[in-house]
N, C-alpha and C positions, 0 to 999 in steps of 0.2 A: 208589330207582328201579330198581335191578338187579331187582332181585323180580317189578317188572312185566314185566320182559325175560326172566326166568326164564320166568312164566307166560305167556306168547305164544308160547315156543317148544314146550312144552308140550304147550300145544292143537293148533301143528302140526303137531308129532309126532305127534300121534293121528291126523291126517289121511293124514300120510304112513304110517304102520304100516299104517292100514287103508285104503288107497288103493284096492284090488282090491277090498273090501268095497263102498265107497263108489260105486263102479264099476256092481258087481252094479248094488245099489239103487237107482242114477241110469234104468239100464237097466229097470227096475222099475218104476218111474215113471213114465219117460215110454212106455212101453205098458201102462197101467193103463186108461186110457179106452179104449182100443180093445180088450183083454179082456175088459173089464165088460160094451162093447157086445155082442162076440163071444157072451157068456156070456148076457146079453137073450136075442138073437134065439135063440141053440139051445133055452134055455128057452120060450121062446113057441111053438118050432115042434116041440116035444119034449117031451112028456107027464114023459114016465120019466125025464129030466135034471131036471126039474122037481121031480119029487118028492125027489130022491135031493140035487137043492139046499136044498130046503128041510129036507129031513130034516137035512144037515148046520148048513144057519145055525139051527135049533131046538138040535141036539146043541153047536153052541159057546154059544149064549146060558146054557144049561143049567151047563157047563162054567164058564162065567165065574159066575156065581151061589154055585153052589155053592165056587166058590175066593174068594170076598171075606173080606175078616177080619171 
């Protein structure tokens, strides 16, 4: 039984070490919908954001392709 108490403390070790991490990425999340939207409308009303998005999500699809095993 100790083992299982070993590993719980563990995992929340991991939580407490990266608590500032954990932090960020909460903060990330919960304004992810309203940057997406942000990032819509300037593209719809922005020719040249448009392009220069698109360029980028073609250039990461590419990326990820070419990195697969």
């Amino acid at each position: 039984m100790a083992t299982n108490n070993e590993s719980v403390y563990t995992i929340a070790d991991c939580f407490i070490v990266n608590k500032e991490k954990f932090l960020i990425y909460g903060e990330y999340c919960s304004n992810l919908l309203q940057a997406q939207e942000l990032l819509d409308h300037v593209c719809n009303t922005t020719p040249q954001v448009q392009i220069r998005v698109t360029v980028r999500d073609v250039c990461c699809i590419m990326s990820a392709v070419h990195s697969e095993p």
